[in-house]
MDAnalysis code that builds the backbone (N, CA, C; Angstrom):
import MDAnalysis as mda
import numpy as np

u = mda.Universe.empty(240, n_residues=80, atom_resindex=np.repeat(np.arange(80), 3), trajectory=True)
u.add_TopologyAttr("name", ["N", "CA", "C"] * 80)
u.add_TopologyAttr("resid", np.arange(1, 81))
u.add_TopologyAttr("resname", ["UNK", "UNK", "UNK", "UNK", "UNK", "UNK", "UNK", "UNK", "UNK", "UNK", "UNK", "UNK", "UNK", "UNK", "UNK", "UNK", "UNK", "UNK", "UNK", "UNK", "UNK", "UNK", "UNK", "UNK", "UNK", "UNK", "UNK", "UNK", "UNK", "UNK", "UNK", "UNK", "UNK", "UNK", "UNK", "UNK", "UNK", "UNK", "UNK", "UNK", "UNK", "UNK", "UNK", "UNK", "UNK", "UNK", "UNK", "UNK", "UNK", "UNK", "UNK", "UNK", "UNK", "UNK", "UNK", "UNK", "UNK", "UNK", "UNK", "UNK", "UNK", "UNK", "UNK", "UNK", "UNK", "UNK", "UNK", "UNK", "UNK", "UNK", "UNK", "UNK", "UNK", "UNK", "UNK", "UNK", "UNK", "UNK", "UNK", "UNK"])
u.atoms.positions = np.array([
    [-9.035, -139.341, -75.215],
    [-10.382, -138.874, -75.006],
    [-11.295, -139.987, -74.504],
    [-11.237, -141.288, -75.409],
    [-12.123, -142.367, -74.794],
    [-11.807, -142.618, -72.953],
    [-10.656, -142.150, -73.013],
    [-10.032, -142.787, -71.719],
    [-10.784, -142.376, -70.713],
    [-10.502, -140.485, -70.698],
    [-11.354, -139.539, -69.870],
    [-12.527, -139.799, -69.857],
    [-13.224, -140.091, -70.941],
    [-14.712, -140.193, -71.061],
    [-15.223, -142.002, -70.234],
    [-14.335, -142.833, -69.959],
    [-14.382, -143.999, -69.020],
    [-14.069, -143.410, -67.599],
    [-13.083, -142.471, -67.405],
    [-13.056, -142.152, -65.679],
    [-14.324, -141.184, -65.383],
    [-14.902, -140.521, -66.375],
    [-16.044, -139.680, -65.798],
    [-17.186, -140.510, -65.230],
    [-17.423, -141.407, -66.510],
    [-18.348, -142.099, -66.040],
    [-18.153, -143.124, -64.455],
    [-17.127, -143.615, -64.437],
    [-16.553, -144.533, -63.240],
    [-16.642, -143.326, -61.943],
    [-16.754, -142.202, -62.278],
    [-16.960, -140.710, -61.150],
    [-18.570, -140.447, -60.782],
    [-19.115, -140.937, -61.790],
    [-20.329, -140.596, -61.322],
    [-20.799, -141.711, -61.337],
    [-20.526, -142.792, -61.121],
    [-21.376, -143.977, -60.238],
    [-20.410, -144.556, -58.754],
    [-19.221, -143.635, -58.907],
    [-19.114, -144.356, -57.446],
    [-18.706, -142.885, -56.689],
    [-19.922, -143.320, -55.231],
    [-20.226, -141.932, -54.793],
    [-18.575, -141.591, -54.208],
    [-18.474, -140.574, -54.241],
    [-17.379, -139.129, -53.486],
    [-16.613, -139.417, -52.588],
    [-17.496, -139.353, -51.381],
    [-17.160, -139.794, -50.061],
    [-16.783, -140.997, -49.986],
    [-16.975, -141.767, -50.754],
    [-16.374, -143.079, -50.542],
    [-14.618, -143.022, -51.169],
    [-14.112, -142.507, -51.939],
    [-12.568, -142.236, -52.171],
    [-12.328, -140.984, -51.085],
    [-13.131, -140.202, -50.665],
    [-12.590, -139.287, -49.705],
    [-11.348, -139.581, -49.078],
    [-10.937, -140.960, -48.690],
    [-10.304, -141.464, -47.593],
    [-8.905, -141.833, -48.607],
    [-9.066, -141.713, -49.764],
    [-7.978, -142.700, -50.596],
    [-6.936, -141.099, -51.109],
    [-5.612, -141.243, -51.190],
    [-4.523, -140.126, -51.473],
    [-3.826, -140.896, -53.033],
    [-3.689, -139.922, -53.963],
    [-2.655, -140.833, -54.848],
    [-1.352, -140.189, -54.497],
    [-0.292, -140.993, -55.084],
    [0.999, -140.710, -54.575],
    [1.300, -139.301, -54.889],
    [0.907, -138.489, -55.936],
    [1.670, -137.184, -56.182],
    [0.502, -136.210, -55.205],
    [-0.689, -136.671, -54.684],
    [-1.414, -135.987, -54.015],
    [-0.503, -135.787, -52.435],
    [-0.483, -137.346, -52.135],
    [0.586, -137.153, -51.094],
    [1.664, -136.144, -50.586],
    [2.298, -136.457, -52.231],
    [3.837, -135.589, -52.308],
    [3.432, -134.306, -51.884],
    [2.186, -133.748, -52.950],
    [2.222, -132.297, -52.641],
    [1.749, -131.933, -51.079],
    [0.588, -132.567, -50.412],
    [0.206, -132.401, -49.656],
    [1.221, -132.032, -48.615],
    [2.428, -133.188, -48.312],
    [3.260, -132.758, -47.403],
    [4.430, -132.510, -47.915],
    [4.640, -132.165, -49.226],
    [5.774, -130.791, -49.640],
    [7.516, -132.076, -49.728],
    [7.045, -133.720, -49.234],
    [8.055, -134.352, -49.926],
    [8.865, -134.656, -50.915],
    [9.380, -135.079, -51.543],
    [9.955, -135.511, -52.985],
    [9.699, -137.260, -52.745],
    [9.685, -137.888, -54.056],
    [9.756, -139.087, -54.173],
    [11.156, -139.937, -53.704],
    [12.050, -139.688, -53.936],
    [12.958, -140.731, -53.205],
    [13.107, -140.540, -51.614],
    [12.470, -139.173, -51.318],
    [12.179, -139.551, -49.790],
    [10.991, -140.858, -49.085],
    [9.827, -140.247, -50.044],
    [8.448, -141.185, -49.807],
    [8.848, -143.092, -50.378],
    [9.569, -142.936, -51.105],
    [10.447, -144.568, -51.301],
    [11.163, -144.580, -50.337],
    [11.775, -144.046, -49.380],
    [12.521, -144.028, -48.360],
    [11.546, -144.598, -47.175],
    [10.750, -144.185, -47.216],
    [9.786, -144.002, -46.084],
    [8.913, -145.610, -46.233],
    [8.840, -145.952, -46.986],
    [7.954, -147.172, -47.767],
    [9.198, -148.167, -47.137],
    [10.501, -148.372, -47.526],
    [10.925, -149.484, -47.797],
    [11.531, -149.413, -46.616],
    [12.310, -148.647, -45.919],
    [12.804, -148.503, -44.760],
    [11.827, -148.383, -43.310],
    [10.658, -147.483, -43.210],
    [9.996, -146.875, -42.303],
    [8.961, -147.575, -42.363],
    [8.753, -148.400, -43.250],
    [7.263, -149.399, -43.060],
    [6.161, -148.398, -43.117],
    [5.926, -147.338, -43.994],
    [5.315, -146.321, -44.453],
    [3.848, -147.194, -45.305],
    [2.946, -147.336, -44.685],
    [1.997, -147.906, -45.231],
    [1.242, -147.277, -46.600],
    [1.088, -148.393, -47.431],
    [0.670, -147.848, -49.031],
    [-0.187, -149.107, -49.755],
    [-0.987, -148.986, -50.514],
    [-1.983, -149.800, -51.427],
    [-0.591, -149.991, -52.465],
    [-0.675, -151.222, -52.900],
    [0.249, -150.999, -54.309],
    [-1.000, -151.664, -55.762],
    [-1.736, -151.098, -56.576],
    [-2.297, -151.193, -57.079],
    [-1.368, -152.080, -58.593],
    [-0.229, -151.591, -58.881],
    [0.593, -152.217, -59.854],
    [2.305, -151.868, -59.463],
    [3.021, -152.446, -60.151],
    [4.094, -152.259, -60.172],
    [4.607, -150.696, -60.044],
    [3.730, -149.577, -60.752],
    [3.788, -147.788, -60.487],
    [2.771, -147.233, -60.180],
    [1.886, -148.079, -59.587],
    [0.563, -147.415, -59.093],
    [0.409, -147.125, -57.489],
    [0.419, -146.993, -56.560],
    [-0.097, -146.878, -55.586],
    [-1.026, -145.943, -54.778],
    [-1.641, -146.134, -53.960],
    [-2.663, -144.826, -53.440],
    [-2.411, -145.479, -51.349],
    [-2.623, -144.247, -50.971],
    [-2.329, -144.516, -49.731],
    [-3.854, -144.048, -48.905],
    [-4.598, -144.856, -48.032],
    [-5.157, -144.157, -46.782],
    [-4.958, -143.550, -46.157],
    [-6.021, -142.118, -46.375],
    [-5.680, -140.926, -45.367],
    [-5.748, -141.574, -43.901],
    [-6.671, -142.726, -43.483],
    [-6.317, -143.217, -42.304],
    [-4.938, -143.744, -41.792],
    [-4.842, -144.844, -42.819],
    [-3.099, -144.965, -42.575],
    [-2.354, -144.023, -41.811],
    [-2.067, -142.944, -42.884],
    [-1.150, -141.944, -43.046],
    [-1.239, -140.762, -41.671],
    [-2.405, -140.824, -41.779],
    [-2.640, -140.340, -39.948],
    [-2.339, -140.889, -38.712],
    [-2.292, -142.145, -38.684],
    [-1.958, -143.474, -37.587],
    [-0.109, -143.381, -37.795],
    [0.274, -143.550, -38.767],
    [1.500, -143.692, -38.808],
    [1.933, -142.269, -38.513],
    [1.646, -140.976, -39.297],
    [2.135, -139.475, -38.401],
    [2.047, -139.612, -37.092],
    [0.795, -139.673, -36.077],
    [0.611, -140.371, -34.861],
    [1.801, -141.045, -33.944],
    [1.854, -141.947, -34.583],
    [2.891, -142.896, -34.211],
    [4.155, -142.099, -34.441],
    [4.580, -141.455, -34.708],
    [5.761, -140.847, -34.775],
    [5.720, -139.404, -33.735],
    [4.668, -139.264, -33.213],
    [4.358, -138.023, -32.569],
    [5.808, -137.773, -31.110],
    [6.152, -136.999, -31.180],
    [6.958, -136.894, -29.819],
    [6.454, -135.236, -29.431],
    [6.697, -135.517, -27.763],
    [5.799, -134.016, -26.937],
    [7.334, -133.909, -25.961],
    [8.101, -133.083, -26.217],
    [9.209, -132.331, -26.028],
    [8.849, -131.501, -24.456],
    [9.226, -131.500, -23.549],
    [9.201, -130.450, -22.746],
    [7.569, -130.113, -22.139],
    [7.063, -131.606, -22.056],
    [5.678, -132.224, -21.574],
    [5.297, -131.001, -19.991],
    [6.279, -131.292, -19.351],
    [6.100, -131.215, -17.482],
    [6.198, -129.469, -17.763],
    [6.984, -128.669, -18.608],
    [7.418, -127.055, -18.164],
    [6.070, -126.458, -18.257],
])
């Protein structure tokens, strides 16, 4: 309870829009329907950009994560 009652307060002094941009890892997962030993796949192999906050913490930039989808973009059958 003390705990919750420290993140509320830490919610209402730092404005909204300013984490707008920040994903935590299971937000990620769900968002694009991955599993975790894929998204460790993607990190250690694919140079999958990520914040590492602790040893099991991390949060990723929705900017990142857009630049790097981007970067992977391929356009199939451009000229038909």
């Amino acid at each position: 309870m003390e705990n919750d009652q420290g993140r509320n307060e830490l919610k209402e002094r730092v404005p909204v829009n300013l984490l707008d941009g920040v994903l935590t890892e299971k937000e990620l997962l769900d968002l694009f329907g991955l599993d975790k030993p894929f998204l460790d796949y993607l990190r250690s192999e694919k140079k999958f950009p990520f914040c590492r906050v602790s040893m099991k913490t991390r949060f990723y930039l929705v900017e990142d994560v857009y630049e790097y989808i981007k970067s992977k973009r391929l356009i199939l059958n451009k000229d038909e």
